[in-house]
C-alpha positions as CSV (number, residue, x, y, z in Angstrom):
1,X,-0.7,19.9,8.9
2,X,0.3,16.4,10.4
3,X,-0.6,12.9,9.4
4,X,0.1,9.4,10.8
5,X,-0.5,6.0,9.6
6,X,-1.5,3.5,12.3
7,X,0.5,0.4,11.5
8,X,-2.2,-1.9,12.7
9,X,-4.7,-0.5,10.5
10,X,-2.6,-0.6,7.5
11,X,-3.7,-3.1,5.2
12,X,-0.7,-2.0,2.5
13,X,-3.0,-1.6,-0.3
14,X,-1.0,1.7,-1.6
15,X,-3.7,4.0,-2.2
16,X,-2.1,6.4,-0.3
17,X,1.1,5.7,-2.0
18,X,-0.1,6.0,-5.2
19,X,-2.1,9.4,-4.5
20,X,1.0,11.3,-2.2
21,X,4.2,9.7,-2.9
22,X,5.5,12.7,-1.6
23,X,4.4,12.4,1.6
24,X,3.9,8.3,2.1
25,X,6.2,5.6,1.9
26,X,6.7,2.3,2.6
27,X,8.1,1.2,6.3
28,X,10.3,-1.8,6.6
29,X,7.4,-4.3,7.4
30,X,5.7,-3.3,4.1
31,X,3.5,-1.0,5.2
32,X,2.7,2.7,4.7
33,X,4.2,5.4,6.7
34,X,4.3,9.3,6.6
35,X,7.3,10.3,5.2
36,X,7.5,13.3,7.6
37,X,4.9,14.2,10.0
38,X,4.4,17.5,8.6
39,X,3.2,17.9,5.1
40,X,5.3,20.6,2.8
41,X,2.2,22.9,2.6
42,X,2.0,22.3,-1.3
43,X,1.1,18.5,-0.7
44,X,-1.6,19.1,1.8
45,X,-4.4,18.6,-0.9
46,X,-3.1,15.2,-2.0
47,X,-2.2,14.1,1.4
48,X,-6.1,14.6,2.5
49,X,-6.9,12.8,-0.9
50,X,-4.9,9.8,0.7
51,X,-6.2,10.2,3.8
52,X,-10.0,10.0,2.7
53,X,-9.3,6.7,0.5
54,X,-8.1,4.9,3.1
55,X,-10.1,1.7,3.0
56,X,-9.7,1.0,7.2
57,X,-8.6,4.8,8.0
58,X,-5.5,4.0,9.3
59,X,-4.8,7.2,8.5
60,X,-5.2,10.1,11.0
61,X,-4.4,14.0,10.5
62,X,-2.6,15.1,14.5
């Protein structure tokens, strides 16, 4: 499994964050990025979880 944040969408609110840290992060301009593009198969559950609670799904699974 794959997921990307789209930078534009991003409104930083950190749900993601707080629900994966594994697997999102921060980016320079303070907002959230995928860590890796692939997701350790183990935090697959909480990455959807993230994915779903984006408030302007900003965040896609590739």
């Amino acid at each position: 499994m794959k997921v990307k944040v789209d930078p534009d969408l991003c409104i930083a609110c950190g749900a993601c964050i707080s629900l994966a840290p594994d697997v999102y992060d921060w980016d320079a301009d303070g907002k959230a990025q995928a860590i890796e593009e692939d997701v350790p198969s183990d935090q697959e559950e909480d990455a959807l979880d993230a994915l779903e609670s984006c408030p302007t799904e900003a965040i896609s699974q590739v």
